[in-house]
N, CA, C and O atoms as a GROMACS GRO file, in nm:
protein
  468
    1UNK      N    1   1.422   0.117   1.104
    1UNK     CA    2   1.287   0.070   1.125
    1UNK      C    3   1.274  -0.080   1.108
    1UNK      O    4   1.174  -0.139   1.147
    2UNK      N    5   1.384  -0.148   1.045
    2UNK     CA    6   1.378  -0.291   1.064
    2UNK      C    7   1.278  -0.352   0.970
    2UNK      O    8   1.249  -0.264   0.888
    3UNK      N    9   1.216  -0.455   0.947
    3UNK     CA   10   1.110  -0.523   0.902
    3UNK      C   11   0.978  -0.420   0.840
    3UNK      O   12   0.937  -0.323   0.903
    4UNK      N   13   0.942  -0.449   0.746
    4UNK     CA   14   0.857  -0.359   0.662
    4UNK      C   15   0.758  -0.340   0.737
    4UNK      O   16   0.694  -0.239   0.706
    5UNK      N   17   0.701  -0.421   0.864
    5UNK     CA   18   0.588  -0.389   0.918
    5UNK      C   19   0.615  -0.310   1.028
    5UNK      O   20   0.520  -0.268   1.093
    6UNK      N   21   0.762  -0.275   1.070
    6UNK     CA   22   0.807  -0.204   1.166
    6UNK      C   23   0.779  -0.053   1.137
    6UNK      O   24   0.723   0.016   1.223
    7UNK      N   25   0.829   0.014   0.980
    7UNK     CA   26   0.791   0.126   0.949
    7UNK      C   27   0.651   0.191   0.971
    7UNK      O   28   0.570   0.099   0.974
    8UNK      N   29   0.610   0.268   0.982
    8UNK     CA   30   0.506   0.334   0.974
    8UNK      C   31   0.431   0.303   0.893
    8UNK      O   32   0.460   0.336   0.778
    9UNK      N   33   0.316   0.234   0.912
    9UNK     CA   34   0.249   0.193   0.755
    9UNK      C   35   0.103   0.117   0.819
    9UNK      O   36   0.077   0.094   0.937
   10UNK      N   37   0.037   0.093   0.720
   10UNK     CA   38  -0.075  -0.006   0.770
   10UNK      C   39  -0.090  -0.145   0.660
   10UNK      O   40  -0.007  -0.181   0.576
   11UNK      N   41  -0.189  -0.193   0.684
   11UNK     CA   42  -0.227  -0.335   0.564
   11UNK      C   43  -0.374  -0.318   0.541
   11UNK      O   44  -0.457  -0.265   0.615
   12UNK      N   45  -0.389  -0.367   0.438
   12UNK     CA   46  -0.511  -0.361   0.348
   12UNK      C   47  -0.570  -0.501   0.431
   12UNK      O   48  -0.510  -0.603   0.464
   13UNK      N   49  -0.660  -0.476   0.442
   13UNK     CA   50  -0.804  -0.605   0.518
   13UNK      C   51  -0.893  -0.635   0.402
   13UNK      O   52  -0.944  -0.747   0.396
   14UNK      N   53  -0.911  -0.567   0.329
   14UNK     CA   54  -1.082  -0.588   0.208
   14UNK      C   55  -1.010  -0.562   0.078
   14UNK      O   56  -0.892  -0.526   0.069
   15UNK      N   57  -1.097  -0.586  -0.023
   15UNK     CA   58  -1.025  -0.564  -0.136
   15UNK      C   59  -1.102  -0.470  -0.177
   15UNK      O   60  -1.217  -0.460  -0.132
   16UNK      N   61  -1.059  -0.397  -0.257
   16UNK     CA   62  -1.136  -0.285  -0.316
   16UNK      C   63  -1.029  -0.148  -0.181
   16UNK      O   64  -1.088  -0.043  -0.209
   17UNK      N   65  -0.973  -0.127  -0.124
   17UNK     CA   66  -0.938  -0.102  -0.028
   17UNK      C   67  -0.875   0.009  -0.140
   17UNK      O   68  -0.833  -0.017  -0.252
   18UNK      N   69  -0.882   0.178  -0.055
   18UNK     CA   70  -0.850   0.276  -0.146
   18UNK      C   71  -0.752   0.370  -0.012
   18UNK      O   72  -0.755   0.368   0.111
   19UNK      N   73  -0.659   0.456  -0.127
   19UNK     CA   74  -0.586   0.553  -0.045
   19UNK      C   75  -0.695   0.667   0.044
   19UNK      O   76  -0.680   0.704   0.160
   20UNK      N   77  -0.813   0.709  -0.057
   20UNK     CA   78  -0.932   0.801   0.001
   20UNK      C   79  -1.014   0.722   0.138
   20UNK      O   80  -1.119   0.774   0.177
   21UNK      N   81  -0.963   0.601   0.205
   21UNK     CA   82  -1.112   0.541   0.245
   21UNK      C   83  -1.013   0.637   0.406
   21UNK      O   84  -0.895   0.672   0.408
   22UNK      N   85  -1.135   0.656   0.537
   22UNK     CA   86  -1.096   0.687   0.630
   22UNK      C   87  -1.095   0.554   0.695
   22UNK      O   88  -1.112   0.446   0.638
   23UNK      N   89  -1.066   0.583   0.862
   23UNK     CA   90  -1.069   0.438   0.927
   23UNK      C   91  -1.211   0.370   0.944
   23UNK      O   92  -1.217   0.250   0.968
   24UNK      N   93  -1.340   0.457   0.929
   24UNK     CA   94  -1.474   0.393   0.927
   24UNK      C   95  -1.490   0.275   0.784
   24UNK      O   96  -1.551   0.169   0.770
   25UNK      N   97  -1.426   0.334   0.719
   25UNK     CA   98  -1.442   0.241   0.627
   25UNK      C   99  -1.383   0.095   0.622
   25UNK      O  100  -1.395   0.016   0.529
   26UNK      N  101  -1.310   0.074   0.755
   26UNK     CA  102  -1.294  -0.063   0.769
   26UNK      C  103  -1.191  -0.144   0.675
   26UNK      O  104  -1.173  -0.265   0.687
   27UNK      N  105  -1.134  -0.072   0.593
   27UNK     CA  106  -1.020  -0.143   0.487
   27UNK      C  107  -0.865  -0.172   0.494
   27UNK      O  108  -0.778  -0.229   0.428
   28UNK      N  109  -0.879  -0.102   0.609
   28UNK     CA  110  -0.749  -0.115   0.649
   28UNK      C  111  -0.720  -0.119   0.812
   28UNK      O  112  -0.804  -0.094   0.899
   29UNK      N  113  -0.559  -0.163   0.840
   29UNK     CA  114  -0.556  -0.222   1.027
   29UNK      C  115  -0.393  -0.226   0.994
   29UNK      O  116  -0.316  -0.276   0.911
   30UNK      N  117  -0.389  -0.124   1.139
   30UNK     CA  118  -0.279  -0.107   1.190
   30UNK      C  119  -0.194  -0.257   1.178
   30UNK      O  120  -0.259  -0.360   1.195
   31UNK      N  121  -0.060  -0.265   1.152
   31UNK     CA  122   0.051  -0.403   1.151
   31UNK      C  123   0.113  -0.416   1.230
   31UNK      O  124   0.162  -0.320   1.289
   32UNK      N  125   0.140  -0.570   1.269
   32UNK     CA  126   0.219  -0.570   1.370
   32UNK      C  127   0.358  -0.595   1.300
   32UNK      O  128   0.363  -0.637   1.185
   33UNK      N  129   0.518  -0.555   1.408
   33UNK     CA  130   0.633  -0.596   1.372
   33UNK      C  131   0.610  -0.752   1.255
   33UNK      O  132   0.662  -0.764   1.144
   34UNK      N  133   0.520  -0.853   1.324
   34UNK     CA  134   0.568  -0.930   1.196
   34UNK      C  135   0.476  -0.938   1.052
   34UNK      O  136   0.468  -1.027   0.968
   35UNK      N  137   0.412  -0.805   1.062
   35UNK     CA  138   0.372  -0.761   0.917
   35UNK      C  139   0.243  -0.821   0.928
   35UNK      O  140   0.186  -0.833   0.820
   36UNK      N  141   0.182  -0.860   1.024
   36UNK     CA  142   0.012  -0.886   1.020
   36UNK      C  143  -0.101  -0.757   1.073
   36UNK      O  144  -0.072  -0.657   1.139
   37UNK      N  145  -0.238  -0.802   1.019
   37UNK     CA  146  -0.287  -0.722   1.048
   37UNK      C  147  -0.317  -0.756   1.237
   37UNK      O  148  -0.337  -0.869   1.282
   38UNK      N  149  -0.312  -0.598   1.342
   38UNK     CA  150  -0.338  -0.657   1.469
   38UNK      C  151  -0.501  -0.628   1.506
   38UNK      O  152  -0.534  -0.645   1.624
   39UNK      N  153  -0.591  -0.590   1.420
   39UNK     CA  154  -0.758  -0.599   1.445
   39UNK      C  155  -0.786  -0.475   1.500
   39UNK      O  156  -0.886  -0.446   1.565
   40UNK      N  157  -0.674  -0.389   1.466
   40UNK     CA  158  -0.736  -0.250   1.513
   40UNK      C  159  -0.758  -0.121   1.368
   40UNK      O  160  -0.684  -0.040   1.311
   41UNK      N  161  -0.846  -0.146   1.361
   41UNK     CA  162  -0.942  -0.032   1.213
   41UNK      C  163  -0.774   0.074   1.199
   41UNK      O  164  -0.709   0.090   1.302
   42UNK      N  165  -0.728   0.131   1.077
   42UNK     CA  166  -0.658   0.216   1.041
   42UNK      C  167  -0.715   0.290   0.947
   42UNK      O  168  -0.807   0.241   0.882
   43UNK      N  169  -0.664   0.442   0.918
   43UNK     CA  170  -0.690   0.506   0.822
   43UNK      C  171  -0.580   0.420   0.702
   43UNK      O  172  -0.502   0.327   0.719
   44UNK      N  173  -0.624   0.518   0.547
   44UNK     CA  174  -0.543   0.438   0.479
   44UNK      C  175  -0.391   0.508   0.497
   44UNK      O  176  -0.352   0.570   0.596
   45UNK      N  177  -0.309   0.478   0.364
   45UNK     CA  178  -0.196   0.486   0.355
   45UNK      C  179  -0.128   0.687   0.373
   45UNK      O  180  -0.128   0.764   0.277
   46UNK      N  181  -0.096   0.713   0.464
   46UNK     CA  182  -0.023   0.872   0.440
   46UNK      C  183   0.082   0.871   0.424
   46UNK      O  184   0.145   0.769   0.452
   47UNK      N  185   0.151   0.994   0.364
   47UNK     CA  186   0.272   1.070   0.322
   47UNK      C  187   0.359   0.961   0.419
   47UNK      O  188   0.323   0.927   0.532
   48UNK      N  189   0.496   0.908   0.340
   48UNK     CA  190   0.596   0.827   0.382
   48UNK      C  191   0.583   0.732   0.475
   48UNK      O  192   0.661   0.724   0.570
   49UNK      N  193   0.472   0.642   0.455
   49UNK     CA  194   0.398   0.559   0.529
   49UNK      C  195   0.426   0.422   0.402
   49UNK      O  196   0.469   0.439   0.287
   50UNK      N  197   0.392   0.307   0.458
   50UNK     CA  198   0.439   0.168   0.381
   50UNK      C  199   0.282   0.102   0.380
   50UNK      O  200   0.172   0.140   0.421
   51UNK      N  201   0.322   0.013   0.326
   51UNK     CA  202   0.168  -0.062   0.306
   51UNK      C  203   0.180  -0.202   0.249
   51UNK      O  204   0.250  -0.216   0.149
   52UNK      N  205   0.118  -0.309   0.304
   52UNK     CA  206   0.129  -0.435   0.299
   52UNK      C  207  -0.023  -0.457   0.262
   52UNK      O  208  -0.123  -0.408   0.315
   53UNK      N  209  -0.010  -0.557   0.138
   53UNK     CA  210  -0.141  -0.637   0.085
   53UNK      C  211  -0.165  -0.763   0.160
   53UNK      O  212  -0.108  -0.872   0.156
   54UNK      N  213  -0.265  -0.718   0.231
   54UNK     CA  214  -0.323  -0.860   0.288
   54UNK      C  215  -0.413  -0.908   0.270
   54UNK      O  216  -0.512  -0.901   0.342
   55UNK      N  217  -0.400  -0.983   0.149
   55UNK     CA  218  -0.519  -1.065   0.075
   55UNK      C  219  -0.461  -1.014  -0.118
   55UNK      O  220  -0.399  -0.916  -0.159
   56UNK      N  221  -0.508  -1.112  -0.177
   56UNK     CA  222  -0.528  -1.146  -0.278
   56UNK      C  223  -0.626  -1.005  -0.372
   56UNK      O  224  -0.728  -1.027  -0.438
   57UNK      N  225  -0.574  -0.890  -0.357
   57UNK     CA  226  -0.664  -0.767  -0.366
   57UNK      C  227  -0.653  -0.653  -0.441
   57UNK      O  228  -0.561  -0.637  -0.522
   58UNK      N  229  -0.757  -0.556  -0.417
   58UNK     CA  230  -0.742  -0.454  -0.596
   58UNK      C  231  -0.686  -0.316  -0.482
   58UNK      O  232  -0.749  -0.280  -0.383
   59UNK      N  233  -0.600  -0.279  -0.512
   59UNK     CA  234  -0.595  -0.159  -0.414
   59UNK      C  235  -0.601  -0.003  -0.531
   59UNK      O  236  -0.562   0.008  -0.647
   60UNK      N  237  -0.654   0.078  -0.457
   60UNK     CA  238  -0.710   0.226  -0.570
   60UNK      C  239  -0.583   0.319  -0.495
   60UNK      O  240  -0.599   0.313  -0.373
   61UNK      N  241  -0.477   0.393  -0.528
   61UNK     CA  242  -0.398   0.506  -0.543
   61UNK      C  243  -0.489   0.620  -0.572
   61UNK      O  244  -0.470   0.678  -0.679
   62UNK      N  245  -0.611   0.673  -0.476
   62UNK     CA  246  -0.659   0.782  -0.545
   62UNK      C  247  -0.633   0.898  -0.448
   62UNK      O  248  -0.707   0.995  -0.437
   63UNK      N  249  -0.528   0.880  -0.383
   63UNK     CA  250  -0.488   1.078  -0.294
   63UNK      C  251  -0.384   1.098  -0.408
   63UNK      O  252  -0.303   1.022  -0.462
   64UNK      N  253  -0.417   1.229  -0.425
   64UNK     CA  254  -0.299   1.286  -0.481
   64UNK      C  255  -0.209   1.315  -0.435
   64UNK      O  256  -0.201   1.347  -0.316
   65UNK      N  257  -0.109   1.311  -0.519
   65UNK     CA  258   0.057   1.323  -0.455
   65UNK      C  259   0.088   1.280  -0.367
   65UNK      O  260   0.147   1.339  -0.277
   66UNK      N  261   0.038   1.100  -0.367
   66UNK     CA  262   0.072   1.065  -0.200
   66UNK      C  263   0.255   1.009  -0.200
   66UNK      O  264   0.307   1.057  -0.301
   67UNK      N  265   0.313   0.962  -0.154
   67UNK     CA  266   0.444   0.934  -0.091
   67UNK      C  267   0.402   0.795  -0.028
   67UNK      O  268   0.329   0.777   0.070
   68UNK      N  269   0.464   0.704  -0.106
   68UNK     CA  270   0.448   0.529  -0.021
   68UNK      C  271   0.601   0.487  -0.008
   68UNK      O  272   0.669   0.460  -0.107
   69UNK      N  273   0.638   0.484   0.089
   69UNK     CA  274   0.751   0.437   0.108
   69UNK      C  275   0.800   0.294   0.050
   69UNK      O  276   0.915   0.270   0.014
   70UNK      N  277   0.698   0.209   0.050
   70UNK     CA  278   0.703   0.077   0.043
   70UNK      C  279   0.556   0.010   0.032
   70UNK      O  280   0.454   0.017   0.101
   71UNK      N  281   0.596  -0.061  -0.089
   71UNK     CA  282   0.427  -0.156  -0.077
   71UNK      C  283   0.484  -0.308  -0.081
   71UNK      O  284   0.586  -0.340  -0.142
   72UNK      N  285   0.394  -0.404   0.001
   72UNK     CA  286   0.503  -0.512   0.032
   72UNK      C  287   0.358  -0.598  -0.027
   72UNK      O  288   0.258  -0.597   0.045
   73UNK      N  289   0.357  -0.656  -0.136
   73UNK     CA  290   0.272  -0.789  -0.173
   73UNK      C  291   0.391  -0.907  -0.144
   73UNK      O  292   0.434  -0.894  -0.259
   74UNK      N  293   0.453  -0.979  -0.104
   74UNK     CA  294   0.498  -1.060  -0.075
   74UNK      C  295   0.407  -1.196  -0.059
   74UNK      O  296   0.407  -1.297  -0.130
   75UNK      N  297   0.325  -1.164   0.061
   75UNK     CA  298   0.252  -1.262   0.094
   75UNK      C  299   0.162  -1.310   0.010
   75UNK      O  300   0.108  -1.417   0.036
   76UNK      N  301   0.130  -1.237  -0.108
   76UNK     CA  302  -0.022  -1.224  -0.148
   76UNK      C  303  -0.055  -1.250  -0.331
   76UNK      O  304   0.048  -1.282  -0.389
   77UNK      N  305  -0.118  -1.244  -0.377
   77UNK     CA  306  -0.073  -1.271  -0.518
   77UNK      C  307  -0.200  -1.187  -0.538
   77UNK      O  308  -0.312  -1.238  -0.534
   78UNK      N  309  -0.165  -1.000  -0.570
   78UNK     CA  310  -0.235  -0.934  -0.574
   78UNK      C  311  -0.281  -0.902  -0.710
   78UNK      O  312  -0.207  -0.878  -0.805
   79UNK      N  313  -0.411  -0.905  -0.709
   79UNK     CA  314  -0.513  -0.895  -0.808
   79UNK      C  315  -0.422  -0.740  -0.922
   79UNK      O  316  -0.389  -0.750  -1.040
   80UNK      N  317  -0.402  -0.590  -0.812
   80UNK     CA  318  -0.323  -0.506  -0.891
   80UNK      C  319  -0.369  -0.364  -0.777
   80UNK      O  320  -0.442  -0.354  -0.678
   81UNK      N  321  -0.307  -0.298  -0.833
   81UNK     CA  322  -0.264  -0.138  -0.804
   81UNK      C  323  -0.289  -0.058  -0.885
   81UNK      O  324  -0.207  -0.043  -0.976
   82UNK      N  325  -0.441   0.042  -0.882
   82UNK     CA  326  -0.500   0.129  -0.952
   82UNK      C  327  -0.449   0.236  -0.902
   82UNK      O  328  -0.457   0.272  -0.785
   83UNK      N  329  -0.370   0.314  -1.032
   83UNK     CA  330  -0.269   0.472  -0.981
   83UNK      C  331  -0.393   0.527  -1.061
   83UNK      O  332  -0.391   0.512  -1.183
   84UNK      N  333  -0.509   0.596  -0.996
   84UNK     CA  334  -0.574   0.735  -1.044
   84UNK      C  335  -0.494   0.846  -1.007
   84UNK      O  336  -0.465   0.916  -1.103
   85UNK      N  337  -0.441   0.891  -0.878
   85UNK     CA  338  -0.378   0.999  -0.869
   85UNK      C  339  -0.192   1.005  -0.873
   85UNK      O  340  -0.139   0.899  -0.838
   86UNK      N  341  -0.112   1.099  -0.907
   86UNK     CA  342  -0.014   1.073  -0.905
   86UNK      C  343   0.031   1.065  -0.756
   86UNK      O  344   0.001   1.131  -0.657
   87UNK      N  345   0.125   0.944  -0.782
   87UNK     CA  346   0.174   0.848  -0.647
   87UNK      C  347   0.297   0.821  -0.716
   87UNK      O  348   0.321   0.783  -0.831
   88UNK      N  349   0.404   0.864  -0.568
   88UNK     CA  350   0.563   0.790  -0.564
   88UNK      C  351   0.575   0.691  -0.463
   88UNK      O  352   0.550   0.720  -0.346
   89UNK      N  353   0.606   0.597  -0.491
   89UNK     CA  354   0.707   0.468  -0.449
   89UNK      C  355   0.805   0.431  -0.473
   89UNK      O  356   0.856   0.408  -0.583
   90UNK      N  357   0.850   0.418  -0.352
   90UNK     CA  358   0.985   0.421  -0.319
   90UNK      C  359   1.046   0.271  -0.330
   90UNK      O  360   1.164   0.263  -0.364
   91UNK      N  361   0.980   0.163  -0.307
   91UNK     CA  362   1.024   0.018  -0.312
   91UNK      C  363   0.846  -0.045  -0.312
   91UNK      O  364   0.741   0.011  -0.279
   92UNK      N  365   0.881  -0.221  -0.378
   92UNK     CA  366   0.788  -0.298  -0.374
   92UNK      C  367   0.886  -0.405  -0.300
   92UNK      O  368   1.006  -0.421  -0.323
   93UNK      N  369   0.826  -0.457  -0.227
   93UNK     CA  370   0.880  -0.621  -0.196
   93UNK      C  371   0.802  -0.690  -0.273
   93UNK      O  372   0.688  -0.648  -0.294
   94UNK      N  373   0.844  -0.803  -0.326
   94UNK     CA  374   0.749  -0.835  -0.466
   94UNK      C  375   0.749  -1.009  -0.368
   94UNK      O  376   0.652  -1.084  -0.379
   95UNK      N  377   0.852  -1.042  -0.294
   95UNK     CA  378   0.847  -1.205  -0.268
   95UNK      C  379   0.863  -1.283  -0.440
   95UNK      O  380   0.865  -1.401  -0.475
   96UNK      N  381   0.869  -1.214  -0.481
   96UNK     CA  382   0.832  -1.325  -0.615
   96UNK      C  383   0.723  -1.289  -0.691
   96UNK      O  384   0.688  -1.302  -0.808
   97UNK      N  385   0.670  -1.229  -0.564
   97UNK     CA  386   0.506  -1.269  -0.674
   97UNK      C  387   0.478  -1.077  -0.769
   97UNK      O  388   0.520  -0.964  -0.746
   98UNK      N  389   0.399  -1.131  -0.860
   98UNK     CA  390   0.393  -0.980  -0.913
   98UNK      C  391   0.290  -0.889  -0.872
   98UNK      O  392   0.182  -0.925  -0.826
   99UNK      N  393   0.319  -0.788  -0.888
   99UNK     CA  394   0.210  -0.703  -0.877
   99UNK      C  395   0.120  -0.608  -0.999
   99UNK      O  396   0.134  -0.487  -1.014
  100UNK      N  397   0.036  -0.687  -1.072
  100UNK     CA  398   0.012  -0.564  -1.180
  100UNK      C  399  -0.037  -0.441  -1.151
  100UNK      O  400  -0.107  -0.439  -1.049
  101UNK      N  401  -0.018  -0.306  -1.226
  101UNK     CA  402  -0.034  -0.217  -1.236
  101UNK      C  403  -0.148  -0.203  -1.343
  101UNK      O  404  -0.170  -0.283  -1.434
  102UNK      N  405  -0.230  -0.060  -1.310
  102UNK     CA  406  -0.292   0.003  -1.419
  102UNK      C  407  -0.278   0.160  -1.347
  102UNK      O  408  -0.290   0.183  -1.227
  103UNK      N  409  -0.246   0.267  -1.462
  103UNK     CA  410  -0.184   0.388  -1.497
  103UNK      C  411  -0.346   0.439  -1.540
  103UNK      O  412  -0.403   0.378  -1.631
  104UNK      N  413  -0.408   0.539  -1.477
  104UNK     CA  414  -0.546   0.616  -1.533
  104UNK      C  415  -0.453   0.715  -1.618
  104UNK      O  416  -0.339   0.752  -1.591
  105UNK      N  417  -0.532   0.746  -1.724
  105UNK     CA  418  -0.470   0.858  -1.827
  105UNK      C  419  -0.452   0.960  -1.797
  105UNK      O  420  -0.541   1.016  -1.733
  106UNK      N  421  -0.310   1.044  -1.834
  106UNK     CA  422  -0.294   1.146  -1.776
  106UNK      C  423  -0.189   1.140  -1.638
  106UNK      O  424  -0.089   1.209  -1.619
  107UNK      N  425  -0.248   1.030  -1.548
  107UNK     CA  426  -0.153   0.998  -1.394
  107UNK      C  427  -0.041   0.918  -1.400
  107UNK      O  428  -0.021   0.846  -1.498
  108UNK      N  429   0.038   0.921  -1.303
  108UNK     CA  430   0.173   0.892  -1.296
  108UNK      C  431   0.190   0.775  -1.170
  108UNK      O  432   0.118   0.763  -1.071
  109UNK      N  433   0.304   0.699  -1.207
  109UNK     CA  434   0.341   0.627  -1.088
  109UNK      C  435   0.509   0.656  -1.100
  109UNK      O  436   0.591   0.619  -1.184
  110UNK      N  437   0.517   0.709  -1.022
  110UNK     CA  438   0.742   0.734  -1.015
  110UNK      C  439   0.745   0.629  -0.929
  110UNK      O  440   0.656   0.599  -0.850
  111UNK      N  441   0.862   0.568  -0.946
  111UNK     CA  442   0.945   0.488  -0.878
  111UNK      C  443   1.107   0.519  -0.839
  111UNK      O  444   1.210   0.513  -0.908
  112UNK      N  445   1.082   0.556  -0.694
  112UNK     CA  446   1.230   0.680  -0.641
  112UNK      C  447   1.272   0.615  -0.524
  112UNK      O  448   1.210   0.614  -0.418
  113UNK      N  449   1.378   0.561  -0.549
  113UNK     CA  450   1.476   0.504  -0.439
  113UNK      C  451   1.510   0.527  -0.383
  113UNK      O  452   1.586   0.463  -0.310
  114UNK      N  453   1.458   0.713  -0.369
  114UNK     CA  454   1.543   0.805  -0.238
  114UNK      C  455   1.398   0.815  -0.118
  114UNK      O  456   1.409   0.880  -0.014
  115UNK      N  457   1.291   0.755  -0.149
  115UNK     CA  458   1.212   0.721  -0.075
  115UNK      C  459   1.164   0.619  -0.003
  115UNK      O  460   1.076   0.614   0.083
  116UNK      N  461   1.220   0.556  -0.041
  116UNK     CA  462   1.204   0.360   0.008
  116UNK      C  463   1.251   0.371   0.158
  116UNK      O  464   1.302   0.469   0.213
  117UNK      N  465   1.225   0.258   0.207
  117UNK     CA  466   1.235   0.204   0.344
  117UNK      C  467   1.372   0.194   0.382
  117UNK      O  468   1.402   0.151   0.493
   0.00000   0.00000   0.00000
């Protein structure tokens, strides 16, 4: 699949941007090969699908048991990653920059290398 925006995946547009939002909700847009958003509305992130932060932003983990292949903040110097539901990821591209986390009580974040990109 080449380049992280090549995989199956979308990018976050708004902040506040959640795994529950559909494509009306405007938070997310299909990527192009070089990992931008191309202005066409997406649902959010599904089962073995990747996801790129575009913008400086809070993103919510609230499907359960979802499967992220890859979350790529690279570009972005993201605000953080709210795990309410349990969620596996498989890789971060970090670029450097970090990504904080917050864990809701009770929920899980695995980190499994047999899922990554």
């Amino acid at each position: 699949s080449g380049a992280l925006g090549v995989a199956a995946g979308v990018i976050a547009t708004n902040n506040n941007a959640a795994f529950s939002d559909n494509v009306g909700n405007n938070n997310w847009n299909e990527i192009t090969a070089a990992g931008v958003a191309n202005g066409n509305p997406a649902g959010s992130p599904q089962n073995n699908w990747a996801f790129t932060y575009g913008g400086d932003y809070t993103i919510t983990a609230d499907a359960a048991d979802r499967i992220i292949t890859a979350i790529n903040v690279a570009g972005t110097t993201p605000v953080g990653l709210n795990i309410a539901q349990n969620t596996v990821v498989g890789s971060i591209i970090t670029g450097g920059n970090l990504l904080p986390v917050t864990i809701t009580a009770g929920k899980s974040l695995t980190l499994n290398g047999n899922n990554a990109v």
